[in-house]
OpenMM code with the backbone's topology and positions (N, CA, C; nanometers):
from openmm import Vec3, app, unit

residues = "UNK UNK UNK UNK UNK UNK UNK UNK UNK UNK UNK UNK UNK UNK UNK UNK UNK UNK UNK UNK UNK UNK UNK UNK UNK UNK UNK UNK UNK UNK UNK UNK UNK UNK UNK UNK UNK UNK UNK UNK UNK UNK UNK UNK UNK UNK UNK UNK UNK UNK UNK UNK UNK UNK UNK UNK UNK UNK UNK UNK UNK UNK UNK UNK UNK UNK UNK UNK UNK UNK UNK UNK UNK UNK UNK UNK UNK".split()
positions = [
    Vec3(4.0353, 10.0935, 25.6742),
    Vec3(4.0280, 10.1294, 25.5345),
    Vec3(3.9717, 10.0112, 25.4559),
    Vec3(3.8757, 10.0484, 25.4322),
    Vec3(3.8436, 9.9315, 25.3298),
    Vec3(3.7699, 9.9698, 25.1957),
    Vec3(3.8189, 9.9157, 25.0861),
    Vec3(3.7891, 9.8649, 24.9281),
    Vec3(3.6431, 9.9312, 24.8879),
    Vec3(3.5831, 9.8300, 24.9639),
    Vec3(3.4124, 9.8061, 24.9147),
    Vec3(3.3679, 9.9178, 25.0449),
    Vec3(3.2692, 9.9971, 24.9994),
    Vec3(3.2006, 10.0789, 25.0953),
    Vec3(3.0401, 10.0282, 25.0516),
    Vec3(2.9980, 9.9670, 25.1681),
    Vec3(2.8380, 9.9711, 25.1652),
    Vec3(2.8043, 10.0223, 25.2836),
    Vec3(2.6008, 10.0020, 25.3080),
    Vec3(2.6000, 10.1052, 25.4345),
    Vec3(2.6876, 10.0811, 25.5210),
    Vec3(2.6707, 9.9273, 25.5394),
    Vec3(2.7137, 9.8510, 25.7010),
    Vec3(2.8372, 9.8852, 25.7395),
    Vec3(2.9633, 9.8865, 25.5988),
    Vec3(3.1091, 9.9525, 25.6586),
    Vec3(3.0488, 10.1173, 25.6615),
    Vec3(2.9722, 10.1601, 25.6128),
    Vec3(2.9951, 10.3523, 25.6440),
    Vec3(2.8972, 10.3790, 25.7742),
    Vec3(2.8502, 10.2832, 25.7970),
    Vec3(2.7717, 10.2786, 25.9537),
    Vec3(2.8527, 10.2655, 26.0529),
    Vec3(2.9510, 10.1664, 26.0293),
    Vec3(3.0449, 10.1402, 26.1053),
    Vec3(3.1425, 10.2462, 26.1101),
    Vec3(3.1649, 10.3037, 26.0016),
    Vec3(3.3006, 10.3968, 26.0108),
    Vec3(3.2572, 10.5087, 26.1056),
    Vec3(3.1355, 10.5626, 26.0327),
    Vec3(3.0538, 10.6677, 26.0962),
    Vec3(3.0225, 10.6679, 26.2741),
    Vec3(3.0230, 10.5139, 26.3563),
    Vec3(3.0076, 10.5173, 26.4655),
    Vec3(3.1426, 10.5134, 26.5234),
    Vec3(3.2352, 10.4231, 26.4316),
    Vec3(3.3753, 10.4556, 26.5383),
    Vec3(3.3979, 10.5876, 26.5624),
    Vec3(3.3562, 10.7083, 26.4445),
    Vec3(3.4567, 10.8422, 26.4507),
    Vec3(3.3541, 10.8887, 26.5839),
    Vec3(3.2460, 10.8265, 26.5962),
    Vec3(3.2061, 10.9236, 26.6667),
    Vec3(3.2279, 10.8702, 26.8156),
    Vec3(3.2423, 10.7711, 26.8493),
    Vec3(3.3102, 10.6841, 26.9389),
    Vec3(3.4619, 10.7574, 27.0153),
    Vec3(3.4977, 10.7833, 26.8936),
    Vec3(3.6308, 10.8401, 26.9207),
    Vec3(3.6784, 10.9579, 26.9357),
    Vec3(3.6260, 11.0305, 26.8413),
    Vec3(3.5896, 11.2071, 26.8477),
    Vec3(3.4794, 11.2574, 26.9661),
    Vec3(3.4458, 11.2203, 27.0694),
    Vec3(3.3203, 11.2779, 27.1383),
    Vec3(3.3786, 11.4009, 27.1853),
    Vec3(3.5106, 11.4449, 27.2198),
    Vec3(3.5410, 11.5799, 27.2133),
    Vec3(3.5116, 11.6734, 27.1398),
    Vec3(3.5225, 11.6259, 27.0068),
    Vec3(3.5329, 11.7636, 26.9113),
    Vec3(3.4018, 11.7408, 26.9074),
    Vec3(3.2844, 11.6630, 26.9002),
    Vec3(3.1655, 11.6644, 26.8169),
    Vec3(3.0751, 11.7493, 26.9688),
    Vec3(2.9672, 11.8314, 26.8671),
    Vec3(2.8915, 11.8705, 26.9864),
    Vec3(2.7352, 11.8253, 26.9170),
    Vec3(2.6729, 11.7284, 27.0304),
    Vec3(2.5619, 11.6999, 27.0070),
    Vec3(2.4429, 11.8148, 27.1111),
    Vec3(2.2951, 11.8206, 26.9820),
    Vec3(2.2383, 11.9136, 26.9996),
    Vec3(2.2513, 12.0028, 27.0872),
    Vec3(2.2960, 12.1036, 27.0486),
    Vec3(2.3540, 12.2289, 27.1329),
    Vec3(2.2244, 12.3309, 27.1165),
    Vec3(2.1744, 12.3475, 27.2263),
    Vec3(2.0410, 12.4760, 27.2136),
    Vec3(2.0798, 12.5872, 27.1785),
    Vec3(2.0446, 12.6061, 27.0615),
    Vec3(2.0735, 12.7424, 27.0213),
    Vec3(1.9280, 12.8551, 26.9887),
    Vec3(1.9589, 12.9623, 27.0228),
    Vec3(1.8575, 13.0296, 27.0840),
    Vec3(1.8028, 13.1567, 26.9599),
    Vec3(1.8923, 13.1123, 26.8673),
    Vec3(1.8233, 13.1929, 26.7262),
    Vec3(1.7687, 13.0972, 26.6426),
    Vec3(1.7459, 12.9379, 26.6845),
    Vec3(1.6983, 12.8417, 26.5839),
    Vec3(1.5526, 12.8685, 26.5541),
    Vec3(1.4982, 12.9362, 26.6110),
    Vec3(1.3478, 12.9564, 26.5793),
    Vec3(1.3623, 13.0583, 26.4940),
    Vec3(1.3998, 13.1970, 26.5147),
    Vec3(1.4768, 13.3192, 26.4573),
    Vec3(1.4705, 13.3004, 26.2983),
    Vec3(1.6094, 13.1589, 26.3001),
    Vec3(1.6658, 13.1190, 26.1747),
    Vec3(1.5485, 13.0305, 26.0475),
    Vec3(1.4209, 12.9869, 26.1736),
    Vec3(1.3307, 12.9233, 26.0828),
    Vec3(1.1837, 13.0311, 26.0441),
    Vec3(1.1739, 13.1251, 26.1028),
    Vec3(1.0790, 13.1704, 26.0819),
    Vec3(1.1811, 13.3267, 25.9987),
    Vec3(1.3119, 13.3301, 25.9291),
    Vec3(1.3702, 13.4099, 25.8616),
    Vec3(1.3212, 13.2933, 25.6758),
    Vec3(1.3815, 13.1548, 25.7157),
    Vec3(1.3510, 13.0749, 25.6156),
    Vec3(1.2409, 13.0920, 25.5474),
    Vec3(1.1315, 13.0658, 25.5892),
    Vec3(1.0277, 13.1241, 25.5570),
    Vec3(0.9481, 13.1950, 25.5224),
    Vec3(1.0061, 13.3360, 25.5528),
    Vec3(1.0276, 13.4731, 25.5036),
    Vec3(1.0490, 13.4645, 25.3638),
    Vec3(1.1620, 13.3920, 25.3263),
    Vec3(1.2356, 13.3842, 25.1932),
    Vec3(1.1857, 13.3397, 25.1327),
    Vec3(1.0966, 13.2041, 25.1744),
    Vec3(1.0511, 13.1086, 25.0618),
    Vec3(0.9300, 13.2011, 25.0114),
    Vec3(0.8491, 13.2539, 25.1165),
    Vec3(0.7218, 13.3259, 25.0460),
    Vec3(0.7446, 13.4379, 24.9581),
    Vec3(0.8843, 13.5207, 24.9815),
    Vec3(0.9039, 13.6240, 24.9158),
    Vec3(0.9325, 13.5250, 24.7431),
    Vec3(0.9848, 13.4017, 24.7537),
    Vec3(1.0176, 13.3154, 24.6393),
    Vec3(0.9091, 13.3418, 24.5618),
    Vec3(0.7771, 13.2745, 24.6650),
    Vec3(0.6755, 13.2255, 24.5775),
    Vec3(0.5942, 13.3388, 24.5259),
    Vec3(0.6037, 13.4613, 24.5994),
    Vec3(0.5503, 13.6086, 24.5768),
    Vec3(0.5886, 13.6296, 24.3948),
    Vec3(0.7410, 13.6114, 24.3888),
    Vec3(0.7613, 13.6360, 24.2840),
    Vec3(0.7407, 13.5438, 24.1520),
    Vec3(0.6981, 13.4612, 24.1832),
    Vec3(0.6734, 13.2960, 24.0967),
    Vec3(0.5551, 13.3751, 24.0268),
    Vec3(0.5118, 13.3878, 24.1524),
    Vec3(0.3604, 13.4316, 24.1403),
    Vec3(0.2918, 13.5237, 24.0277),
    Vec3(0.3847, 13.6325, 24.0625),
    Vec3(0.4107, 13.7593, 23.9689),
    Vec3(0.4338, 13.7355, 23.8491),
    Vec3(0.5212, 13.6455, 23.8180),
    Vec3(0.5520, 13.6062, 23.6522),
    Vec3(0.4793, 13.5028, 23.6295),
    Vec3(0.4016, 13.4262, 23.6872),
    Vec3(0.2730, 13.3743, 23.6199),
    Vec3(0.1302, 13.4784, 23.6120),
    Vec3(0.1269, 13.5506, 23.6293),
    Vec3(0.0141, 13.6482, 23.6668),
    Vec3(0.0606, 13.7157, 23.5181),
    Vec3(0.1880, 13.7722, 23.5051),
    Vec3(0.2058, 13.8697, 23.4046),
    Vec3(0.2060, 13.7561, 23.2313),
    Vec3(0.2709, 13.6435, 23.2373),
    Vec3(0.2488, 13.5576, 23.1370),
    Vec3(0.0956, 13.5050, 23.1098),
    Vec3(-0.0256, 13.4953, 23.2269),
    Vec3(-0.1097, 13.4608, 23.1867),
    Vec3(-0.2013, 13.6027, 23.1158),
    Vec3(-0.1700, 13.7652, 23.1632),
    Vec3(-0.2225, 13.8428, 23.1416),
    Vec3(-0.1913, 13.8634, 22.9725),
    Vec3(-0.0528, 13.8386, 22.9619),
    Vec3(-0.0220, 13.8678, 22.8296),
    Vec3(-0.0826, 13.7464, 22.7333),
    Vec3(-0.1616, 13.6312, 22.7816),
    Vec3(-0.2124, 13.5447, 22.6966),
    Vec3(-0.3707, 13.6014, 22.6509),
    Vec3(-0.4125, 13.5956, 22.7692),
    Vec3(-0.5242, 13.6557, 22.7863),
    Vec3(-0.5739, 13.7612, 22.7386),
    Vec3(-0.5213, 13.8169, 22.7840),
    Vec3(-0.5550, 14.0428, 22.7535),
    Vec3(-0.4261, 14.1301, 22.6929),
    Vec3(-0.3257, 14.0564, 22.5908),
    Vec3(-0.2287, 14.1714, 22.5295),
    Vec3(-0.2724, 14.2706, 22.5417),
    Vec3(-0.3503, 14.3473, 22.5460),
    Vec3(-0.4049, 14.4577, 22.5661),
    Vec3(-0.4338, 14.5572, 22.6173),
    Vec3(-0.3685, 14.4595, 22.7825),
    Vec3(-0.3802, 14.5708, 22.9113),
    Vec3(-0.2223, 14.5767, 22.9359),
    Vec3(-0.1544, 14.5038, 22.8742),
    Vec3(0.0276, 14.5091, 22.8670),
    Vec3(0.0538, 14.6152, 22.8684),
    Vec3(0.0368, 14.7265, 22.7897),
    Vec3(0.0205, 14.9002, 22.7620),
    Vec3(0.0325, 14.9691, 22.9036),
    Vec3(-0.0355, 14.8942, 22.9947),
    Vec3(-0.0859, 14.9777, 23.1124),
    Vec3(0.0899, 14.9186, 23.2311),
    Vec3(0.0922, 14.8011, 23.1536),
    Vec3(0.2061, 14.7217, 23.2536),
    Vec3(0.3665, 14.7357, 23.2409),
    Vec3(0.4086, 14.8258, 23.1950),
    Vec3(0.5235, 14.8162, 23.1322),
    Vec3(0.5911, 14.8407, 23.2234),
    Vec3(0.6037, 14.8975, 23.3149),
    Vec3(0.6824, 14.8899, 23.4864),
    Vec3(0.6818, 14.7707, 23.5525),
    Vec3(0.5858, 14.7480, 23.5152),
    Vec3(0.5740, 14.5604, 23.6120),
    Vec3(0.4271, 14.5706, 23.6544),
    Vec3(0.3932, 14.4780, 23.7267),
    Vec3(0.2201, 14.4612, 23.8015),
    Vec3(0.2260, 14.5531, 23.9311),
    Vec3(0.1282, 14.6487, 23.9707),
    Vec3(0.0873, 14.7080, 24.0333),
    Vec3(-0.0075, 14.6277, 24.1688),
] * unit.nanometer
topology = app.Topology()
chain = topology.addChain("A")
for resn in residues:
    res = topology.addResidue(resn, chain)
    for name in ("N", "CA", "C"):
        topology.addAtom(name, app.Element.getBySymbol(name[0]), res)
């Protein structure tokens, strides 16, 4: 236990637990949906930017062309 925490004591703390815990800790364990789980990530982010997208498209239309707003009132087609 100590007072002052800089890296060197949380480096240190950080290697005793693991020194000591090697039971409970499980180092890289192959898991077989990690690709699954990154190409789902990704999925998400584009569906993000899909919609970013969309509300800059509809704010620049309404700068631009108020005019075709009339036609947009459901959303962009």
């Amino acid at each position: 236990m100590n007072r002052i925490i800089t890296d060197k004591t949380a480096a240190e703390n950080i290697a005793q637990y693991l020194i000591n815990q090697k039971k409970k800790i499980i180092f890289m364990k192959n898991d077989k949906f990690s690709s699954l789980r990154k190409q789902w990530t990704f999925v998400k982010m584009l569906t993000k930017q899909k919609t970013q997208l969309y509300n800059q498209l509809g704010s620049i239309v309404y700068i631009a062309n108020p005019e075709v707003l009339v036609y947009c009132k459901d959303g962009l087609s």
